[in-house]
Kinemage of the C-alpha trace (Angstrom):
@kinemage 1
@onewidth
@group {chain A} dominant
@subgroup {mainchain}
@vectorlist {calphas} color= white
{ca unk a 1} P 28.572 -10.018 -10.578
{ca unk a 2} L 25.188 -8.891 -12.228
{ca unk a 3} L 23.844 -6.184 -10.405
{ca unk a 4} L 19.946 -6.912 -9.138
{ca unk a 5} L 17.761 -3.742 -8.610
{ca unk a 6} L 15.559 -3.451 -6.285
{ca unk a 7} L 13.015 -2.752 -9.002
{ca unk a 8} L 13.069 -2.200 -12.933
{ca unk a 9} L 10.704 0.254 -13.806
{ca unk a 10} L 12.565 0.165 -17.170
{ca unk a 11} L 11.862 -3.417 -18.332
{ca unk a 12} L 8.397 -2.558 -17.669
{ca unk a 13} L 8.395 0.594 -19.692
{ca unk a 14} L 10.208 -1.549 -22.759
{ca unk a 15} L 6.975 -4.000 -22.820
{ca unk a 16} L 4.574 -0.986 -23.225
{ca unk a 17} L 6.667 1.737 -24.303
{ca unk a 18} L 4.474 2.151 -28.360
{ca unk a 19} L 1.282 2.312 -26.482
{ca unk a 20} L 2.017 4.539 -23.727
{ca unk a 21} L 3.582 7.294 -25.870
{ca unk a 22} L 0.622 6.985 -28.697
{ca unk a 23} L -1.769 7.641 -25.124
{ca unk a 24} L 0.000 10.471 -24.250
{ca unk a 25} L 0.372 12.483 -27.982
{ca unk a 26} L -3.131 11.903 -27.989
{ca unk a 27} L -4.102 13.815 -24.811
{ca unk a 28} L -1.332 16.159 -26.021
{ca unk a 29} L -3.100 17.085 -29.061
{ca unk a 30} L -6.697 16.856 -27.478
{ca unk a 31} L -5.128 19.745 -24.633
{ca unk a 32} L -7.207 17.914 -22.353
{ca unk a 33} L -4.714 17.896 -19.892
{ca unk a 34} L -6.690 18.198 -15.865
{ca unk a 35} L -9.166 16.114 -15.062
{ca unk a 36} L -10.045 15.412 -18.696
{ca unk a 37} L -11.703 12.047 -20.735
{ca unk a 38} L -8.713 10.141 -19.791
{ca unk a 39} L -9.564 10.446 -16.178
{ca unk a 40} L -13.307 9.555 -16.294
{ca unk a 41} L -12.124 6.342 -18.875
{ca unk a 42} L -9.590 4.986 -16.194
{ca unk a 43} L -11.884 5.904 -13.300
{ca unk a 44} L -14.544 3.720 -14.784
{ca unk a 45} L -12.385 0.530 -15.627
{ca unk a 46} L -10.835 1.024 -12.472
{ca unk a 47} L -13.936 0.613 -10.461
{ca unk a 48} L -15.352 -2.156 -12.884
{ca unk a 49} L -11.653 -4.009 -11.906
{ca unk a 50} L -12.119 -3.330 -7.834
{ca unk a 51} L -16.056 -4.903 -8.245
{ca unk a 52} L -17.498 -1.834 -7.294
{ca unk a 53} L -19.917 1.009 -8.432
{ca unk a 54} L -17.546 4.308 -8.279
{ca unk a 55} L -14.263 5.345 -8.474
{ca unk a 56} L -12.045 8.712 -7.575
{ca unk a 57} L -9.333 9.621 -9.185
{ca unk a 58} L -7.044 11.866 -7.075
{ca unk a 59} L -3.507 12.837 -7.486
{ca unk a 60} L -1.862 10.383 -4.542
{ca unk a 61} L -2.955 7.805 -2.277
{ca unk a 62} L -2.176 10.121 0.732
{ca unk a 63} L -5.268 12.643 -0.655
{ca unk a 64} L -7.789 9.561 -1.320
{ca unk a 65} L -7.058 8.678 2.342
{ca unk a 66} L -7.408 12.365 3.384
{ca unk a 67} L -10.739 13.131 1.538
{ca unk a 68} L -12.048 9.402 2.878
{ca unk a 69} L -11.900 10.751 6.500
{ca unk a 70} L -13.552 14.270 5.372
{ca unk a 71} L -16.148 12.293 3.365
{ca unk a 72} L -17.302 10.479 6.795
{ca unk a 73} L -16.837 13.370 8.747
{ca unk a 74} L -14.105 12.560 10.977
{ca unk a 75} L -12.620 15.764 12.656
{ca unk a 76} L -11.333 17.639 15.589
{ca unk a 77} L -11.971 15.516 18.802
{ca unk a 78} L -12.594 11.784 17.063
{ca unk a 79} L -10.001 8.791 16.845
{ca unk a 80} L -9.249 6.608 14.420
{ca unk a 81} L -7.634 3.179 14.745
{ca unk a 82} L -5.145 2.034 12.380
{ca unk a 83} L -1.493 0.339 12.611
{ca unk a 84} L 1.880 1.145 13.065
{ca unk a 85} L 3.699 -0.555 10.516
{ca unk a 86} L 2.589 1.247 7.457
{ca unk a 87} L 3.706 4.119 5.273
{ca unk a 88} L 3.435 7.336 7.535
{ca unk a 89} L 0.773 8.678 4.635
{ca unk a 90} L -1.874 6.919 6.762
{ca unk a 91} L -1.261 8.651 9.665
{ca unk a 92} L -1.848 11.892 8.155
{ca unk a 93} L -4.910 11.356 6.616
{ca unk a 94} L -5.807 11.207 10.208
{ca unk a 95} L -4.163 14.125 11.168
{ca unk a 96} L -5.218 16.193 8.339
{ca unk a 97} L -8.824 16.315 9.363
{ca unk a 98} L -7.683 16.872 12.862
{ca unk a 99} L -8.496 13.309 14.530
{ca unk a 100} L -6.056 11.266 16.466
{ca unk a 101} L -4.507 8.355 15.730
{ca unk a 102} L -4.810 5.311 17.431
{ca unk a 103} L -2.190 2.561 16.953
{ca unk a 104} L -2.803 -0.863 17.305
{ca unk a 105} L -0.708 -3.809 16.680
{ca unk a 106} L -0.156 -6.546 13.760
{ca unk a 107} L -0.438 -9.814 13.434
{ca unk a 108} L 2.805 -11.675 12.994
{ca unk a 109} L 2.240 -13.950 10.658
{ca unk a 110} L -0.420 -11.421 8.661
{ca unk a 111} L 1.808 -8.561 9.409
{ca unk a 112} L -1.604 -6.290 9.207
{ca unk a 113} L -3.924 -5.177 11.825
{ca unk a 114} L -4.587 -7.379 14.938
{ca unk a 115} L -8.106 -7.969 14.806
{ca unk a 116} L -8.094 -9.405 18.584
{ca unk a 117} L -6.468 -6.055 19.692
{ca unk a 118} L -8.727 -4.149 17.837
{ca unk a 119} L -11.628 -4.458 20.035
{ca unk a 120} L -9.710 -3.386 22.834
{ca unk a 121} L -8.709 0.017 21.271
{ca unk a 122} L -11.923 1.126 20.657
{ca unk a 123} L -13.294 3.864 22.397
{ca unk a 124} L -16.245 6.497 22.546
{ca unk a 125} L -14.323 8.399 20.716
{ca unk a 126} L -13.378 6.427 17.723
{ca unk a 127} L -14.837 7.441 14.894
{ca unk a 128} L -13.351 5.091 12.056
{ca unk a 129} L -11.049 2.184 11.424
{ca unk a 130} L -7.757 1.924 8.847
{ca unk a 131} L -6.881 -1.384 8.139
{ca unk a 132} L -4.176 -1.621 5.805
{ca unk a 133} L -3.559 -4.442 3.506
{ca unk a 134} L 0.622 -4.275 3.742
{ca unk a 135} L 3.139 -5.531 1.154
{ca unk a 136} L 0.210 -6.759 -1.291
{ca unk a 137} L -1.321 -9.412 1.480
{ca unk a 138} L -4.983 -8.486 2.701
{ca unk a 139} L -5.674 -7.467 5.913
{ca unk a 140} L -7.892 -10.425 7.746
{ca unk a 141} L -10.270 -7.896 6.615
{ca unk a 142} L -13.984 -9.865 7.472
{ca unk a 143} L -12.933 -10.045 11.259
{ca unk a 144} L -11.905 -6.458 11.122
{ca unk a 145} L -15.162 -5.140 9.932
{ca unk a 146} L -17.594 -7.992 12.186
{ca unk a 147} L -15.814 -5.560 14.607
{ca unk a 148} L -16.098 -2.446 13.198
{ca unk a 149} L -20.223 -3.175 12.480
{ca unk a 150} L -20.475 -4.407 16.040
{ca unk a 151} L -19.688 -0.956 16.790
{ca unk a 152} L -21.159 0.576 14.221
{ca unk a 153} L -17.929 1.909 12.557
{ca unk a 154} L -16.770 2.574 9.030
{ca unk a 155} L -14.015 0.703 7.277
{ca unk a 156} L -11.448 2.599 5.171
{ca unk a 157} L -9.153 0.375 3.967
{ca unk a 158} L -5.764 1.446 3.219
{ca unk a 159} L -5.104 -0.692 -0.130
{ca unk a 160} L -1.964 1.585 -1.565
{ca unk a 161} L 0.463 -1.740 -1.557
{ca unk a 162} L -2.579 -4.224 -2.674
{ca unk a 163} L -3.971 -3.449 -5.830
{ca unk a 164} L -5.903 -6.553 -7.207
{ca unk a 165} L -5.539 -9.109 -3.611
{ca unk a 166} L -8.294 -10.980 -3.106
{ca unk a 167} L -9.763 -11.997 0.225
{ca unk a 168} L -11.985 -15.077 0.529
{ca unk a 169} L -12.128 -14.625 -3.663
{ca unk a 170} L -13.450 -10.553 -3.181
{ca unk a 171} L -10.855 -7.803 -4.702
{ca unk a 172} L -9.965 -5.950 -1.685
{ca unk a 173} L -11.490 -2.501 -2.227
{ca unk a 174} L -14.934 -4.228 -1.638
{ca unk a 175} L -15.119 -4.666 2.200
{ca unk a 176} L -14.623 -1.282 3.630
{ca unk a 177} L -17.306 1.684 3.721
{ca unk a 178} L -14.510 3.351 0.846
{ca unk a 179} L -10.958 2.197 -0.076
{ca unk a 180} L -7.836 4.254 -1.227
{ca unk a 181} L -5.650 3.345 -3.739
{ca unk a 182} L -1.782 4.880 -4.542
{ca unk a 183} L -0.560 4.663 -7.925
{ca unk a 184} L 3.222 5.648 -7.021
{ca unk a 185} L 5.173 4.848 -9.603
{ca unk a 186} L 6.726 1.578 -7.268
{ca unk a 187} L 3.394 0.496 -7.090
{ca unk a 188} L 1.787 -2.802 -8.483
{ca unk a 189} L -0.412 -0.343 -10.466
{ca unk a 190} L 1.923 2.862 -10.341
{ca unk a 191} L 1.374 6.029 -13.034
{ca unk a 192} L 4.460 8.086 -14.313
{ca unk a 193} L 4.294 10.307 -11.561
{ca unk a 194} L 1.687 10.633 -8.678
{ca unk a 195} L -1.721 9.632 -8.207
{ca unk a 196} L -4.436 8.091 -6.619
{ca unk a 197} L -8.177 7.110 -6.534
{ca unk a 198} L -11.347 6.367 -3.710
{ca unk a 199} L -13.340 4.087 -4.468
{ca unk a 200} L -16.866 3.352 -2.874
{ca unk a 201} L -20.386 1.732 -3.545
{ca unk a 202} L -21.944 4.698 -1.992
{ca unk a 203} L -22.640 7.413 -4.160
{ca unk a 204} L -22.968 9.929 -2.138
{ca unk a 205} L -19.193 9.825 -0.974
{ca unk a 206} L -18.301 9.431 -4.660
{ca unk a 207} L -20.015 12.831 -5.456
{ca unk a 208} L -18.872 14.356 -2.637
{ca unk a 209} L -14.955 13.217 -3.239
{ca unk a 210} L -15.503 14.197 -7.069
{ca unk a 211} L -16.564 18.169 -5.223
{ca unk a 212} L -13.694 18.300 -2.529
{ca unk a 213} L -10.878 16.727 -4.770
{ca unk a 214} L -12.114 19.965 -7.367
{ca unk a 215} L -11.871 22.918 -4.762
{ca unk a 216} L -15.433 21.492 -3.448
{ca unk a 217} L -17.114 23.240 -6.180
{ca unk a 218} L -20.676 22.459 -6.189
{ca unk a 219} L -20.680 24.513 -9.988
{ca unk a 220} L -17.766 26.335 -11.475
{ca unk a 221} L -16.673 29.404 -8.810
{ca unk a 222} L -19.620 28.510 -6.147
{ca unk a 223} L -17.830 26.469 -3.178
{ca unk a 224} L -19.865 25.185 -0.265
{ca unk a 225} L -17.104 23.725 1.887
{ca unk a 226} L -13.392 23.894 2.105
{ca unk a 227} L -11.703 21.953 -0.828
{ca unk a 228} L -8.833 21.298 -2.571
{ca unk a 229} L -7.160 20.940 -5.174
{ca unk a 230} L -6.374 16.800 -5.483
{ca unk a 231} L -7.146 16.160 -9.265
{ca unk a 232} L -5.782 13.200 -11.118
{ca unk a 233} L -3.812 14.583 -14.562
{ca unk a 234} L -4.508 13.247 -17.665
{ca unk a 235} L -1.375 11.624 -18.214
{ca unk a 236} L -1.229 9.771 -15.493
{ca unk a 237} L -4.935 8.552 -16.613
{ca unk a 238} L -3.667 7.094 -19.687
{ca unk a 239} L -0.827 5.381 -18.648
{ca unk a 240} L -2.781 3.378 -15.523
{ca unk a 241} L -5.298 2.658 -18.066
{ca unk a 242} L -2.898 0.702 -20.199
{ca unk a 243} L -1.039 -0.630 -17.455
{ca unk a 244} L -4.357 -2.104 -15.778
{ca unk a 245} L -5.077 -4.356 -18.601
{ca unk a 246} L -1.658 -5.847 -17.684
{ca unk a 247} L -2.673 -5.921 -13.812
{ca unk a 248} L -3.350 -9.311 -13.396
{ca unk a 249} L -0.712 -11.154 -15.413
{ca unk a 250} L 1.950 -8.581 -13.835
{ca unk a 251} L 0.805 -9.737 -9.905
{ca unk a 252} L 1.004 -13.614 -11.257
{ca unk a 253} L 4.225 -13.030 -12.523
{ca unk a 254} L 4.855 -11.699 -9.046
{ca unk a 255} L 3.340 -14.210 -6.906
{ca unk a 256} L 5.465 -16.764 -9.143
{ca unk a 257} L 8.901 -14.921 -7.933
{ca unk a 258} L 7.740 -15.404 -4.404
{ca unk a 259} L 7.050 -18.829 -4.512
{ca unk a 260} L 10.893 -19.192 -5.997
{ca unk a 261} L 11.861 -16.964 -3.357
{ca unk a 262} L 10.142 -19.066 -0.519
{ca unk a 263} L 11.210 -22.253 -2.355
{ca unk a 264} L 14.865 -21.639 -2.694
{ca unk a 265} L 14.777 -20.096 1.407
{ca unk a 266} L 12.377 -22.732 3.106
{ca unk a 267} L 14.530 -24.602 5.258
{ca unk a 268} L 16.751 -21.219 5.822
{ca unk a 269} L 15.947 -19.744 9.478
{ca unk a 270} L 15.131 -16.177 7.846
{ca unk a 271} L 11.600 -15.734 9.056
{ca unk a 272} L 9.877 -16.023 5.323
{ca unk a 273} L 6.314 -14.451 4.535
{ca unk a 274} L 2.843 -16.606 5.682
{ca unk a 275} L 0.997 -17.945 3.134
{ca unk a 276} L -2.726 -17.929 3.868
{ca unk a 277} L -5.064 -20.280 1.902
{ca unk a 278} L -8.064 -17.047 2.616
{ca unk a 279} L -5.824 -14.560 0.770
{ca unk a 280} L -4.426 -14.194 -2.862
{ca unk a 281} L -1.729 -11.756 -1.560
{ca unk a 282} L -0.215 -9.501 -4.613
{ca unk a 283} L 3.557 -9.113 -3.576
{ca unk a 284} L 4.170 -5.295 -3.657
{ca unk a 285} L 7.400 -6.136 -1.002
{ca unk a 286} L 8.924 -9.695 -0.408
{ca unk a 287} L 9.827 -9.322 3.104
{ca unk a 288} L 12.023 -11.357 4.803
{ca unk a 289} L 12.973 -10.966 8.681
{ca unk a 290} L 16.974 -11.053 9.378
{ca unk a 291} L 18.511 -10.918 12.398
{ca unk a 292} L 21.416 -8.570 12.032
{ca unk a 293} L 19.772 -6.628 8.729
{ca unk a 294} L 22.531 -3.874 8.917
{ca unk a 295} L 25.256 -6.644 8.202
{ca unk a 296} L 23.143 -8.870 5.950
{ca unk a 297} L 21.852 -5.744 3.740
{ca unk a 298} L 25.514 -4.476 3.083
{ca unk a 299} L 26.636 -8.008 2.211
{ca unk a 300} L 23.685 -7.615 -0.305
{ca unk a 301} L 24.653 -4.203 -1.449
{ca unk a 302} L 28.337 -4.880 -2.252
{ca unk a 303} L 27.507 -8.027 -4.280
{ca unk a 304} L 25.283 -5.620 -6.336
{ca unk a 305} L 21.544 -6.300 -4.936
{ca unk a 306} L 19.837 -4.070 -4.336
{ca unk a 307} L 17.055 -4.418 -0.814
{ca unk a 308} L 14.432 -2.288 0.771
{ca unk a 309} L 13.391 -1.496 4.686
{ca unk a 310} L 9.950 -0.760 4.873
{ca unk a 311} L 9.553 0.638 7.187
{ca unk a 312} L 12.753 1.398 9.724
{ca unk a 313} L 10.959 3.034 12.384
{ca unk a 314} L 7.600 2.487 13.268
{ca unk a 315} L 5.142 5.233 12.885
{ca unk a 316} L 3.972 5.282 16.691
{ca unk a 317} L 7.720 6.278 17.446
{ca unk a 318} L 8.560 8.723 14.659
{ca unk a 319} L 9.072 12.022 16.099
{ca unk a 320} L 6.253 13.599 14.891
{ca unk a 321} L 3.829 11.787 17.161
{ca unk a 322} L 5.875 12.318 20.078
{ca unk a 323} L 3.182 13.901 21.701
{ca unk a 324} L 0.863 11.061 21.541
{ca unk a 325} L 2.622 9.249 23.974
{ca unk a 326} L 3.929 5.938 22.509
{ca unk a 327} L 7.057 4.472 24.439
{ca unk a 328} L 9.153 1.601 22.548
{ca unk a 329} L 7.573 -1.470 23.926
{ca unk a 330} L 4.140 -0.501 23.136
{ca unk a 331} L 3.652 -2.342 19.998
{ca unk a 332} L 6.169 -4.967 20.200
{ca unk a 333} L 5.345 -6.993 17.573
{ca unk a 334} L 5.119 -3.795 15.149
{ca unk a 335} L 8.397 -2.808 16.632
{ca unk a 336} L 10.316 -6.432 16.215
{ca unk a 337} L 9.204 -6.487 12.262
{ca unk a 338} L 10.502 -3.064 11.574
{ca unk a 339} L 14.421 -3.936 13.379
{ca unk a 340} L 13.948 -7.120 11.389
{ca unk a 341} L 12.429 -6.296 7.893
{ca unk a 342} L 14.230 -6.650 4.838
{ca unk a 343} L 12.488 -6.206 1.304
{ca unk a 344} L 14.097 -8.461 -1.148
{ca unk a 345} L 13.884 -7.338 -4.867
{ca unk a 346} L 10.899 -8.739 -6.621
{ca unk a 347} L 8.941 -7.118 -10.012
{ca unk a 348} L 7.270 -9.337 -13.071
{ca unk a 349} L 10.766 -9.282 -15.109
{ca unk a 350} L 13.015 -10.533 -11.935
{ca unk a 351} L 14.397 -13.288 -13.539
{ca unk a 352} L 14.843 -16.777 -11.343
{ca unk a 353} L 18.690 -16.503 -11.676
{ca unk a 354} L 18.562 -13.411 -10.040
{ca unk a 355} L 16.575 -14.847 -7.531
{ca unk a 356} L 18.714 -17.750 -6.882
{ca unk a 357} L 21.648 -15.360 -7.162
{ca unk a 358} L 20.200 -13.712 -4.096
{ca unk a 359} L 18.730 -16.241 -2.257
{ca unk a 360} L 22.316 -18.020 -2.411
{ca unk a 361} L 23.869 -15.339 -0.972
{ca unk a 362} L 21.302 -15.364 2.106
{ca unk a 363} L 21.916 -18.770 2.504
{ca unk a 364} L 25.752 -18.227 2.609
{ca unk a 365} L 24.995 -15.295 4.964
{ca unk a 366} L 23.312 -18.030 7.229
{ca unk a 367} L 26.332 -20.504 7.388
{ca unk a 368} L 28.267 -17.524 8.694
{ca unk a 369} L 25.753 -17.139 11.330
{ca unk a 370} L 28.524 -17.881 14.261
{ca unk a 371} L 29.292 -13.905 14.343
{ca unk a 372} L 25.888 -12.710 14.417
{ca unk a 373} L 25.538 -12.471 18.166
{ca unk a 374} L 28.911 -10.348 17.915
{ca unk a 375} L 27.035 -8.052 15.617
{ca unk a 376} L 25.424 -4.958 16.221
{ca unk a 377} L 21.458 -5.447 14.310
């Protein structure tokens, strides 16, 4: 049988393969290699693409988040609310500036932060608010920051799976107080390598990103705070550049596997992804939820398909928070999604006989269902 990666970062490189290595011998013979035109060109069609005034490039998503926090002076002493079920590279924004997380639970259907238990979290102490916009769909992002204004709190929202989902028809990117982008190479938008940006419509914040992201240099060798050193290469630059013009078609071309995907598994008792009529949700994962995943992934895996878990365990019980004081059973419906989640392959080239070769094996899976209860999940 045909095997079906998870993802084919290949096919994509075939479609823009001429362009991408005539980007990067240019930079190559320009020695403009940190930090250099290519970054300030991408930067500035990146922020015209989010519908807003500035935009940071920085070398991950984990530093835009970091520098977001510093920018609104979040430190030693303050909280910050965000969710569980994320990539653990939210969390540590947080604790990178010192601040403690606060975990609050999704929505099921949404999957993203509960705006109903979000009230309920807040505290004196809380400083700022994380919503992130999960597996391409939008956080329900307008209830989030009524909320957050009631209280007079910043939004950063954590868009690192959702580059170009729209919310009510607005680019996500445009609700929060700043945004943070990754461009991992998995991503919808991903570079050869790592990067980031921040993006804002407070200038201010953008000049004081540009400083910390560059050692916090307020002029070469004079530093007024502690910085770092979080600068987007050139390379990287070029390539999201060229991919961006391809953006828009790439997350159709996505949105059009899902539909197949949720076509071909509709009457199937997998628990599918919501559609929401508010949202134009991009499709970074297609997660399904299957009871016994363990059994139904390595049924996958022999026939040559390829899945993803995102995320196993919770970040609310991963060790390293131990000490903040989360028991299993605190976030149930974070917890149930993560024993449950399976991420089925899905990129622009996935053709639709893969998909049906997959979903026909789920559905096979499902008429075999007697044994699951003698299964171990």
């Amino acid at each position: 049988m045909e095997r079906v990666p998870y993802l084919d970062l290949q096919a994509q490189y075939d479609s823009i393969r001429t362009e991408v290595l005539a980007a990067l011998e240019e930079i190559c013979e320009s020695g403009r290699f940190a930090q250099g035109p290519a970054t300030s060109d991408f930067e500035e069609k990146f922020a015209a693409y989010c519908g807003v005034g500035h935009c940071v490039s920085l070398n991950s998503g984990t530093s835009a988040l970091h520098l977001a926090l510093r920018c609104l002076d979040v430190g030693p002493g303050d909280e910050v609310i965000t969710v569980a079920m994320t990539f653990i590279g939210t969390a540590w924004a947080i604790s990178y500036v010192g601040a403690k997380p606060v975990f609050v639970d999704i929505d099921p259907a949404r999957r993203t932060m509960c705006s109903t238990k979000l009230e309920a979290a807040i505290t004196p102490r809380t400083k700022a608010i994380v919503p992130v916009h999960l597996f391409g769909m939008p956080a329900e992002i307008d209830r989030i920051k009524a909320i957050a204004d009631g209280h007079g709190l910043p939004v950063v929202e954590d868009a690192a799976q959702a580059h170009g989902a729209r919310y009510r028809g607005k680019r996500v990117g445009q609700f929060g107080k700043i945004a943070c982008f990754s461009f991992y190479p998995s991503k919808n938008l991903g570079a050869y390598g790592e990067g980031g940006a921040l993006v804002t419509d407070d200038a201010s914040i953008a000049q004081r990103a540009r400083s910390l992201r560059d050692h916090a240099q307020s002029q070469k060798y004079l530093h007024d705070e502690i910085g770092y050193n979080y600068r987007m290469d050139s390379f990287q630059a070029a390539v999201l550049a060229i991919k961006l013009k391809r953006l828009d078609a790439w997350n159709a071309a996505r949105a059009d596997r899902a539909a197949y995907y949720t076509e071909l598994l509709a009457n199937s008792s997998y628990k599918l992804p919501t559609h929401f009529s508010d949202s134009e949700c991009v499709w970074h994962c297609y997660v399904i939820e299957a009871p016994e995943r363990h059994w139904v992934r390595s049924v996958l895996q022999e026939a040559g398909i390829e899945t993803g878990v995102h995320y196993p365990v919770p970040v609310h019980l991963q060790k390293v928070y131990a000490h903040l004081g989360y028991r299993p059973g605190d976030l149930p419906v974070t917890e149930r999604l993560c024993q449950h989640c399976l991420s089925l392959p899905i990129y622009p080239e996935l053709s639709k006989e893969k998909i049906f070769t997959v979903a026909s094996i789920l559905l096979d899976l499902e008429r075999q269902r007697s044994p699951f209860s003698k299964r171990s999940a």
